[in-house]
PDB file as gemmi writes it, atoms N, CA and C in Angstrom:
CRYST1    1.000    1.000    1.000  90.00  90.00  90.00 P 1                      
ATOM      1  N   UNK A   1      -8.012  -9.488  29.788  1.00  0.00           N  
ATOM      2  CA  UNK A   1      -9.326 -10.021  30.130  1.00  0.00           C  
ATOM      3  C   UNK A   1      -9.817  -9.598  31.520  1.00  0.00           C  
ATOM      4  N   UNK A   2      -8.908  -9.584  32.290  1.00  0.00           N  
ATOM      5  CA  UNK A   2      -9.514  -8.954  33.842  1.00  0.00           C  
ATOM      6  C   UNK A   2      -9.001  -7.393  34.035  1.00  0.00           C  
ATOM      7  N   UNK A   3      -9.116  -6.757  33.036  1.00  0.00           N  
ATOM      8  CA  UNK A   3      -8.902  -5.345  32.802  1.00  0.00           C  
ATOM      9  C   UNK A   3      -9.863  -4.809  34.118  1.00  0.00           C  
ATOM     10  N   UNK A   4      -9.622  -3.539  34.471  1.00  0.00           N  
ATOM     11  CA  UNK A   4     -11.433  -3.155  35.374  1.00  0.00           C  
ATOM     12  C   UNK A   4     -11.305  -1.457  34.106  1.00  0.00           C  
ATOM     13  N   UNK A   5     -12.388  -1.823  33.183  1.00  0.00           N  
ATOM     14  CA  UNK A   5     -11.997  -0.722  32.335  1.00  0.00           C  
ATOM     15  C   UNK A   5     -12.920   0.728  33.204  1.00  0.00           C  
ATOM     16  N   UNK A   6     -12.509   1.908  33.214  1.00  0.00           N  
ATOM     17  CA  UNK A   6     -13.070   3.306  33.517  1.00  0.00           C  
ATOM     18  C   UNK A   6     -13.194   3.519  33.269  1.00  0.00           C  
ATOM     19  N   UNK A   7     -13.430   4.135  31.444  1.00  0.00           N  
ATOM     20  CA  UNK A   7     -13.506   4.691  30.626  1.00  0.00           C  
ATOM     21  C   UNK A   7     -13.513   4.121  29.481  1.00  0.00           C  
ATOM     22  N   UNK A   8     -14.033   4.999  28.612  1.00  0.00           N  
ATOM     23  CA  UNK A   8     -13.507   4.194  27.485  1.00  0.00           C  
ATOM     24  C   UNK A   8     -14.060   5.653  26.263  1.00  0.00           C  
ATOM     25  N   UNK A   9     -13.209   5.818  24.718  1.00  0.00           N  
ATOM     26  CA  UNK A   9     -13.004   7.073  24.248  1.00  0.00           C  
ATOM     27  C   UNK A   9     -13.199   6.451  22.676  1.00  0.00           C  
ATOM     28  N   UNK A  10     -13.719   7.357  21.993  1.00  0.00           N  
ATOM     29  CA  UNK A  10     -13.514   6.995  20.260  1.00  0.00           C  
ATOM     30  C   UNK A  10     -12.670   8.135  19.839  1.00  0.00           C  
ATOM     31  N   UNK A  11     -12.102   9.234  20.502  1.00  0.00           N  
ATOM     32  CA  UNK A  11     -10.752  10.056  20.075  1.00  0.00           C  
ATOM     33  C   UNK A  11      -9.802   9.873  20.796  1.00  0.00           C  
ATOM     34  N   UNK A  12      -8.557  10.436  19.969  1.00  0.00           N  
ATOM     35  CA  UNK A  12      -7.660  10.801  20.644  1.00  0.00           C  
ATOM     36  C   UNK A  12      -7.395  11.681  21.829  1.00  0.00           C  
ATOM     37  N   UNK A  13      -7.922  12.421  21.177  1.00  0.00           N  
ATOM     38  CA  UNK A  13      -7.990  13.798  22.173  1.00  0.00           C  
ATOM     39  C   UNK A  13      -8.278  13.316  23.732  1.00  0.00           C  
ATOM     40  N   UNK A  14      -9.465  12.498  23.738  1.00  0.00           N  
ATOM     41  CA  UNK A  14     -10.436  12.505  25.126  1.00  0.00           C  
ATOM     42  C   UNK A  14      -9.513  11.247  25.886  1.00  0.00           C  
ATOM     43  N   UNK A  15      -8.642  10.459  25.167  1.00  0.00           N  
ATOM     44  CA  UNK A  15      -8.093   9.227  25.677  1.00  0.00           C  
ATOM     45  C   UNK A  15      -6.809   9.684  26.218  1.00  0.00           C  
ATOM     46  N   UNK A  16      -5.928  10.629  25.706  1.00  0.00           N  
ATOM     47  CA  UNK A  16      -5.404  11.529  26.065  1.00  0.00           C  
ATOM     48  C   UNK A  16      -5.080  12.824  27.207  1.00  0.00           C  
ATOM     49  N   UNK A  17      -6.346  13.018  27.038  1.00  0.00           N  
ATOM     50  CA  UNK A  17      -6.907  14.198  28.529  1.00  0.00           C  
ATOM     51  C   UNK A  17      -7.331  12.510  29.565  1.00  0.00           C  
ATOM     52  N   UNK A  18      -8.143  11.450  29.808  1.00  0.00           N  
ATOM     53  CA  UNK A  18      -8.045  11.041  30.444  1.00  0.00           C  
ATOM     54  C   UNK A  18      -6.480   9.987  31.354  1.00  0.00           C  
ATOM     55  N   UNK A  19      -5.870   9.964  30.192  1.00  0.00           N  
ATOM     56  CA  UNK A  19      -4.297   9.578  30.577  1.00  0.00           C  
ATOM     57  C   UNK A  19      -3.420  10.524  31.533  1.00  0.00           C  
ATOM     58  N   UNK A  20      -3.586  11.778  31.119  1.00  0.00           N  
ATOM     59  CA  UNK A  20      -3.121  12.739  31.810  1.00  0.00           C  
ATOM     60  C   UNK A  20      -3.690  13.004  33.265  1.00  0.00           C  
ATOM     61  N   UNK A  21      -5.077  12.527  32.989  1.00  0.00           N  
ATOM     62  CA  UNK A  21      -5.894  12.778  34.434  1.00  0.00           C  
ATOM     63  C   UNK A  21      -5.667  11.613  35.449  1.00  0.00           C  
ATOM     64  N   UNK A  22      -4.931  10.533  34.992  1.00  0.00           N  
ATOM     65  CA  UNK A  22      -4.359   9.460  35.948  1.00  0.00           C  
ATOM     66  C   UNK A  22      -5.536   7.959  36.013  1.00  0.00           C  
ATOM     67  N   UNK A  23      -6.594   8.346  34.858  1.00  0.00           N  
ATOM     68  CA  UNK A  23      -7.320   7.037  35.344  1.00  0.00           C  
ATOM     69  C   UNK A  23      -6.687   6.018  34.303  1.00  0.00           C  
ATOM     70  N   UNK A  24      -5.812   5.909  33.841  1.00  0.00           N  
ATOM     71  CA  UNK A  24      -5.069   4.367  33.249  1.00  0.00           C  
ATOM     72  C   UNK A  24      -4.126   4.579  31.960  1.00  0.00           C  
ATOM     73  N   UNK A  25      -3.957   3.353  31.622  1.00  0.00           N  
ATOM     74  CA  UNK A  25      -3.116   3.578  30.041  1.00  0.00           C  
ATOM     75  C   UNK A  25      -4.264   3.841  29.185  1.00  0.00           C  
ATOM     76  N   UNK A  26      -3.249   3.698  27.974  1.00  0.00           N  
ATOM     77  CA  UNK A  26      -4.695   3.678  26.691  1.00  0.00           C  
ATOM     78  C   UNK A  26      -3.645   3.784  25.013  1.00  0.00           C  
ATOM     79  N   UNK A  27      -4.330   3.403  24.014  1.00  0.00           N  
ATOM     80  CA  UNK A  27      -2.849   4.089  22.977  1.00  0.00           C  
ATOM     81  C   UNK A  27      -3.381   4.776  22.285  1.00  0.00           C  
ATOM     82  N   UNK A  28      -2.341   5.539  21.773  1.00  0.00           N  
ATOM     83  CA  UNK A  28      -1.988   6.770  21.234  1.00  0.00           C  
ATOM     84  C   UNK A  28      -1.214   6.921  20.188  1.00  0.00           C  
ATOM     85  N   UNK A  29      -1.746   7.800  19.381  1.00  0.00           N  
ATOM     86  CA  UNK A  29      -0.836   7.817  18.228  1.00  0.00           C  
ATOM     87  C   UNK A  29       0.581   8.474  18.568  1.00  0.00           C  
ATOM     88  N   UNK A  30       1.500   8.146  18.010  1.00  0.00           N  
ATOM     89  CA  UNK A  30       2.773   8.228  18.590  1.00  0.00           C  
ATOM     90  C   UNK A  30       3.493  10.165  18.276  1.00  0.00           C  
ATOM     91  N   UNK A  31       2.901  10.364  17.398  1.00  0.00           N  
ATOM     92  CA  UNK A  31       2.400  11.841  16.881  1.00  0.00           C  
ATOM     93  C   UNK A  31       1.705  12.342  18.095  1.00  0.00           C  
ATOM     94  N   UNK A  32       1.167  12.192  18.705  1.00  0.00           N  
ATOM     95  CA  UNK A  32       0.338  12.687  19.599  1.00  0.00           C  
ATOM     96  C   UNK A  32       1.032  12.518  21.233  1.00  0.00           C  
ATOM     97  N   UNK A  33       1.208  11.186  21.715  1.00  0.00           N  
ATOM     98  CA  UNK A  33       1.612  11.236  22.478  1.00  0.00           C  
ATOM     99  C   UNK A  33       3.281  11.395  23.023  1.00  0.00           C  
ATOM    100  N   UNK A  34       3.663  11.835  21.940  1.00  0.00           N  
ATOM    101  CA  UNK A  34       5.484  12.022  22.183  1.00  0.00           C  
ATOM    102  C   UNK A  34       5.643  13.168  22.403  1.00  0.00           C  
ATOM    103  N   UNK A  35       4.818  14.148  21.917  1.00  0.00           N  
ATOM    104  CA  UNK A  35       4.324  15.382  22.714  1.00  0.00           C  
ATOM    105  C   UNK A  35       4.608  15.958  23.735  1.00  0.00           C  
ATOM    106  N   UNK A  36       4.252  14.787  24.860  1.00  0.00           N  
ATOM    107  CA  UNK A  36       3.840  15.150  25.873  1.00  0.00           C  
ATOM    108  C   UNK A  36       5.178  14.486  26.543  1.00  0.00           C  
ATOM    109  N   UNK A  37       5.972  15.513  27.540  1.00  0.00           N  
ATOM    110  CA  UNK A  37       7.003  14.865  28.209  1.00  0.00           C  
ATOM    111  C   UNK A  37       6.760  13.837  29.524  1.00  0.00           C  
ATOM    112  N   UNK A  38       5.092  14.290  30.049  1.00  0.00           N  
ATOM    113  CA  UNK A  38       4.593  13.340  31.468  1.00  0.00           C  
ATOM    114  C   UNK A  38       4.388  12.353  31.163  1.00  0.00           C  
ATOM    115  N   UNK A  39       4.035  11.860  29.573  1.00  0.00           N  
ATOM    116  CA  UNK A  39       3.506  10.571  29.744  1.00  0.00           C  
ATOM    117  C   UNK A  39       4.999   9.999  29.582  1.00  0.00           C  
ATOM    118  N   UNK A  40       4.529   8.131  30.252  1.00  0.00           N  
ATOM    119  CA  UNK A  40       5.376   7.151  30.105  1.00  0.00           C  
ATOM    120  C   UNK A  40       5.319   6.461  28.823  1.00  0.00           C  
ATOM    121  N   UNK A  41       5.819   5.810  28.222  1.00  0.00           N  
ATOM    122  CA  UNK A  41       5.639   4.931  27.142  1.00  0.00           C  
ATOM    123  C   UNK A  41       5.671   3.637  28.149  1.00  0.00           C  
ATOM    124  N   UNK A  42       4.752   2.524  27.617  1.00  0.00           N  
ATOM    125  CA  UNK A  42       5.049   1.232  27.998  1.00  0.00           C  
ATOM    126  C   UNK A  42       5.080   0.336  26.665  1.00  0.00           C  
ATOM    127  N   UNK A  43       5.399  -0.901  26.720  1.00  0.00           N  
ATOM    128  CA  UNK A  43       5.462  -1.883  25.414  1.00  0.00           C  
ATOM    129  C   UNK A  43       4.509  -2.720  25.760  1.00  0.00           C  
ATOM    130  N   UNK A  44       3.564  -2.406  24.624  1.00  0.00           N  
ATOM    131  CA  UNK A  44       2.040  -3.366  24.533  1.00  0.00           C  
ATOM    132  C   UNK A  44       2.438  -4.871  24.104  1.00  0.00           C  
ATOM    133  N   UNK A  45       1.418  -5.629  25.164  1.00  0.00           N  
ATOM    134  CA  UNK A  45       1.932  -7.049  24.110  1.00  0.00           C  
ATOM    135  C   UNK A  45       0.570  -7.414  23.807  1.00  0.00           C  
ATOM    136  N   UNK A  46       0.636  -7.891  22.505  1.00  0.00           N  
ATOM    137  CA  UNK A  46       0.793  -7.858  21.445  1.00  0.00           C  
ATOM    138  C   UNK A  46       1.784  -6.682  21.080  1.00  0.00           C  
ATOM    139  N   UNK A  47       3.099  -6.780  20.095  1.00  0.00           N  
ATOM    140  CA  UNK A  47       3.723  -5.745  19.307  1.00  0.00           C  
ATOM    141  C   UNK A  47       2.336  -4.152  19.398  1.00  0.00           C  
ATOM    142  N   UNK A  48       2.960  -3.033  18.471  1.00  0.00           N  
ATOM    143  CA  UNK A  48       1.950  -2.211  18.852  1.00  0.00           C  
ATOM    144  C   UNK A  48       1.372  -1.677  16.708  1.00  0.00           C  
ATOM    145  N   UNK A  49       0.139  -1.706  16.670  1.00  0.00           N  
ATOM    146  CA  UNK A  49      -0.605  -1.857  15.589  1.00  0.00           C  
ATOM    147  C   UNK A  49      -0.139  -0.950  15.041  1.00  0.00           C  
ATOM    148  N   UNK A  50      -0.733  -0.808  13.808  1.00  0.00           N  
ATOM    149  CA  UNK A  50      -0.526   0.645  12.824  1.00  0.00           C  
ATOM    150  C   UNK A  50      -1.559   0.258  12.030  1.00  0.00           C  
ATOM    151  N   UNK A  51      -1.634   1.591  11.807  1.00  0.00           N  
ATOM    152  CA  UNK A  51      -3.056   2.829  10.353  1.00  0.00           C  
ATOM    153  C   UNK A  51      -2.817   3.051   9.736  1.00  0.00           C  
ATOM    154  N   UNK A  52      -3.540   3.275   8.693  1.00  0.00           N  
ATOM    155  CA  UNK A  52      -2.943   3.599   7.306  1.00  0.00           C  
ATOM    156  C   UNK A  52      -3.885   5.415   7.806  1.00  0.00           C  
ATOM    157  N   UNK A  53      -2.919   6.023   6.960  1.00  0.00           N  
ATOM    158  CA  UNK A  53      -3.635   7.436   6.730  1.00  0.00           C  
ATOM    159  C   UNK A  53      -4.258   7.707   5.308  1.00  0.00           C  
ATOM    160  N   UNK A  54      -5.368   8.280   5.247  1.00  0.00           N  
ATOM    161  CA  UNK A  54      -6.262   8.077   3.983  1.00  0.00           C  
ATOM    162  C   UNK A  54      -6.746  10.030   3.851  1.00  0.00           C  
ATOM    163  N   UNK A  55      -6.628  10.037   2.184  1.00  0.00           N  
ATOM    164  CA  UNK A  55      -6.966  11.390   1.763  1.00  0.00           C  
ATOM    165  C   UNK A  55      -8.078  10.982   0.705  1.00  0.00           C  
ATOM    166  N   UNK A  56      -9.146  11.717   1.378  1.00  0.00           N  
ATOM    167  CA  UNK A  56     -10.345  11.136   0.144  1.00  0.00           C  
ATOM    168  C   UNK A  56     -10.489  13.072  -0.512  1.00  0.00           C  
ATOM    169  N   UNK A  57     -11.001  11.921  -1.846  1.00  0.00           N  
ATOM    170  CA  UNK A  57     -11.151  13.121  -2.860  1.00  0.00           C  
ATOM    171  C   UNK A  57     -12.488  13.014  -3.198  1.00  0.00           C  
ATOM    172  N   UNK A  58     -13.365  13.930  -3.787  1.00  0.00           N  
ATOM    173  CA  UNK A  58     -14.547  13.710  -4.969  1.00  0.00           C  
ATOM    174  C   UNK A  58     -14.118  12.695  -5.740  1.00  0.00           C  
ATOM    175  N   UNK A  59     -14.700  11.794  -6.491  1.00  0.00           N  
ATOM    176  CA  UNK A  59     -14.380  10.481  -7.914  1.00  0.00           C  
ATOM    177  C   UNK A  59     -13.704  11.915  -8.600  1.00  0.00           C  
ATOM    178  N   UNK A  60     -14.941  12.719  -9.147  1.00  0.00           N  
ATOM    179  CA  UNK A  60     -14.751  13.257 -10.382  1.00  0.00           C  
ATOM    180  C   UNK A  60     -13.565  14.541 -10.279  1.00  0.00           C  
ATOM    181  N   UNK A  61     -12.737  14.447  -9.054  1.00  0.00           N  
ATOM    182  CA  UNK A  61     -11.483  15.189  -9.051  1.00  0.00           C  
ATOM    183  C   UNK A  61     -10.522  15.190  -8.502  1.00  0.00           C  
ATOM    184  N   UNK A  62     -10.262  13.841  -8.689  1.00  0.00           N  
ATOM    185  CA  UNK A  62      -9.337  12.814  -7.592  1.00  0.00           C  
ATOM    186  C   UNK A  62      -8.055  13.392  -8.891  1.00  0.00           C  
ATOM    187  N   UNK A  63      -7.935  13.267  -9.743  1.00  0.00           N  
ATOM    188  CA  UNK A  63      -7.107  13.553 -11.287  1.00  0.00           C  
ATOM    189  C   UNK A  63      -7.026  14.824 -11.414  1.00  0.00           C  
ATOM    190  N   UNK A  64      -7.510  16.212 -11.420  1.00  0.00           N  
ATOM    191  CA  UNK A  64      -7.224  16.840 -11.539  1.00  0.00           C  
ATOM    192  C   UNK A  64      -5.757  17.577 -10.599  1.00  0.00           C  
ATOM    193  N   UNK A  65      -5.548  18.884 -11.409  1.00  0.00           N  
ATOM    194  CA  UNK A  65      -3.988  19.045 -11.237  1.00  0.00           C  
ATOM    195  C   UNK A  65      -4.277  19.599  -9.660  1.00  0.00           C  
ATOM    196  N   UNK A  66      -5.153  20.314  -9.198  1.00  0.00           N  
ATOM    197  CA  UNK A  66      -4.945  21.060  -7.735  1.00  0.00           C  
ATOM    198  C   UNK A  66      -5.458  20.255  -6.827  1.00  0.00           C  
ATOM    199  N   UNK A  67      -5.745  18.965  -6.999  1.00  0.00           N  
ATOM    200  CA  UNK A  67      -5.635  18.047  -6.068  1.00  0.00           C  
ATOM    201  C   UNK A  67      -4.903  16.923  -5.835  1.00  0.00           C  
ATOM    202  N   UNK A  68      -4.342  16.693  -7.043  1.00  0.00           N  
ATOM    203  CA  UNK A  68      -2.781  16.077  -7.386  1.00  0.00           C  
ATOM    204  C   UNK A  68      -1.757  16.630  -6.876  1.00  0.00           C  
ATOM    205  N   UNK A  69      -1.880  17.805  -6.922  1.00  0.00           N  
ATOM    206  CA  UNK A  69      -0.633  18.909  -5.777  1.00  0.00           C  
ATOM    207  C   UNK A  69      -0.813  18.783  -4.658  1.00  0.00           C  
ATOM    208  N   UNK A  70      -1.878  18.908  -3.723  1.00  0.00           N  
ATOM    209  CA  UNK A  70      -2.217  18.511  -3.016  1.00  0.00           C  
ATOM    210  C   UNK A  70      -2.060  17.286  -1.810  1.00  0.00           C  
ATOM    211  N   UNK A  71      -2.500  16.166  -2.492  1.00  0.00           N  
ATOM    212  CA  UNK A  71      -1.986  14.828  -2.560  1.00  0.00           C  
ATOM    213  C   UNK A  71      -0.624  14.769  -1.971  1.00  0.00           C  
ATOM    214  N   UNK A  72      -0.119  15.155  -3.362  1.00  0.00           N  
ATOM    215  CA  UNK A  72       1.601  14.905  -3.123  1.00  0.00           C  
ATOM    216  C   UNK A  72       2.110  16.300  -2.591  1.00  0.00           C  
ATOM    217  N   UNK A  73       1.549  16.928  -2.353  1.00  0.00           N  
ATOM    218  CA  UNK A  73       2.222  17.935  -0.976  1.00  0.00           C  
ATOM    219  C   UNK A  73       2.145  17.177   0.389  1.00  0.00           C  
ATOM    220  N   UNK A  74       0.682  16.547   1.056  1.00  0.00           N  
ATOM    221  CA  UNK A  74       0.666  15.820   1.734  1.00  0.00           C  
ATOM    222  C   UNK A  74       1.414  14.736   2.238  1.00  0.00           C  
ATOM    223  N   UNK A  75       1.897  13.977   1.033  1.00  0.00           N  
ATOM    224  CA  UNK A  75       2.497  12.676   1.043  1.00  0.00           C  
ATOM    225  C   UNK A  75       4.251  13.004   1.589  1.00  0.00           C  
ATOM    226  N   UNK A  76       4.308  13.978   0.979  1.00  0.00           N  
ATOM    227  CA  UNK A  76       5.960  14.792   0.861  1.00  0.00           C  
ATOM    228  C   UNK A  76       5.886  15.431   1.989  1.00  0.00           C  
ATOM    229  N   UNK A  77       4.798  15.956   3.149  1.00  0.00           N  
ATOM    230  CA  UNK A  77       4.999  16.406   4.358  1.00  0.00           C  
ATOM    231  C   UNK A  77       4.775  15.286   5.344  1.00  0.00           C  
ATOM    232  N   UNK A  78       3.986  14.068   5.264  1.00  0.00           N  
ATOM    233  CA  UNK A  78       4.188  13.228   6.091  1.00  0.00           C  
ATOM    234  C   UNK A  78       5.383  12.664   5.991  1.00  0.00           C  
ATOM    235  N   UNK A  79       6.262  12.367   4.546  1.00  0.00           N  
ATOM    236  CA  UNK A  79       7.306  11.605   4.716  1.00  0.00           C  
ATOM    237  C   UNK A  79       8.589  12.150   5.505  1.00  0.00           C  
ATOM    238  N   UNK A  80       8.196  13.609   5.367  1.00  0.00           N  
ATOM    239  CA  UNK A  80       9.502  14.104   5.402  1.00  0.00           C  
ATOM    240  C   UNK A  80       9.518  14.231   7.040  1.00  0.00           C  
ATOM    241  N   UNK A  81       8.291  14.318   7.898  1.00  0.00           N  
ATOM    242  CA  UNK A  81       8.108  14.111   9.308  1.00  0.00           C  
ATOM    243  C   UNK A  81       7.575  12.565   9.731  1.00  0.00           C  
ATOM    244  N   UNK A  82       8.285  11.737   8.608  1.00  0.00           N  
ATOM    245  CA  UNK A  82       7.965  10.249   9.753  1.00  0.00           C  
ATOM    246  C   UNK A  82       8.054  10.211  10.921  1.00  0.00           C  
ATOM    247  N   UNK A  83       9.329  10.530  11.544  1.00  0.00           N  
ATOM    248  CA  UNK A  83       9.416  10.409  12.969  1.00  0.00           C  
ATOM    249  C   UNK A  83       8.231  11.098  13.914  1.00  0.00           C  
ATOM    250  N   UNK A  84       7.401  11.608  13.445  1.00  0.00           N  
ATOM    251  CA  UNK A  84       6.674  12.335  14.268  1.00  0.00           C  
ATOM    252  C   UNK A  84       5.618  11.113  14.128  1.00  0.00           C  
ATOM    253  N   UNK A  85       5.558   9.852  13.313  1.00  0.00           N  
ATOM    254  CA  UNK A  85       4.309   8.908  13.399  1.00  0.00           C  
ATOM    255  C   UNK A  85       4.540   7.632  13.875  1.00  0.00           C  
ATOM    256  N   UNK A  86       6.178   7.426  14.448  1.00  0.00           N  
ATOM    257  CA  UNK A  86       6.638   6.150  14.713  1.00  0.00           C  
ATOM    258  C   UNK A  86       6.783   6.211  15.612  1.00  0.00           C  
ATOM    259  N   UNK A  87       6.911   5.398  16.584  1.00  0.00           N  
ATOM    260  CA  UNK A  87       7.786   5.100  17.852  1.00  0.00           C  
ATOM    261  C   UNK A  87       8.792   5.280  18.152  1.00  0.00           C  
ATOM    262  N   UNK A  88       9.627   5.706  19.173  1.00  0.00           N  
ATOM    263  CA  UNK A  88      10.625   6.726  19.130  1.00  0.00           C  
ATOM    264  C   UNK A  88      10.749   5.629  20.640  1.00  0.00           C  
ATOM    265  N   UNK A  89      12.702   4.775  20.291  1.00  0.00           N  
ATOM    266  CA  UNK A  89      12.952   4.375  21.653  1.00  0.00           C  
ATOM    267  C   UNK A  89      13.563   5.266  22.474  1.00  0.00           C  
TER     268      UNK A  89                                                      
END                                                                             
């Protein structure tokens, strides 16, 4: 509540370049910021949130086979790089 906010970002990217530039914390997807060996991690309180990741299709070709491959190519490359979306002590 008595934050003095400086900024403020609707990407990653820009919340990111300003972290690096020294004007404050901010969060980050853990994919993104584990990256980077300068930054610090701190522990947010409140615990720290999570997103769901979403693949939108057309209605009329959400079922077909080359976007069903697709799909589950996706699903099978995020799983297989979880660690790159979690928190890492």
């Amino acid at each position: 509540p008595r934050a003095q906010v400086r900024a403020t970002s609707d990407t990653e990217t820009t919340v990111l370049e300003l972290i690096r530039a020294g004007v404050g914390v901010g969060f980050l997807p853990c994919i993104l910021a584990s990256a980077d060996p300068n930054l610090v991690r701190i522990e947010p309180t409140p615990p720290v949130f999570s997103t769901a990741i979403w693949v939108l299709t057309h209605h009329d070709l959400r079922y077909t086979g080359r976007i069903r491959a697709v799909m589950s190519s996706l699903g099978e490359a995020i799983r297989d790089q979880k660690s790159l979306f979690e928190a890492k002590d």
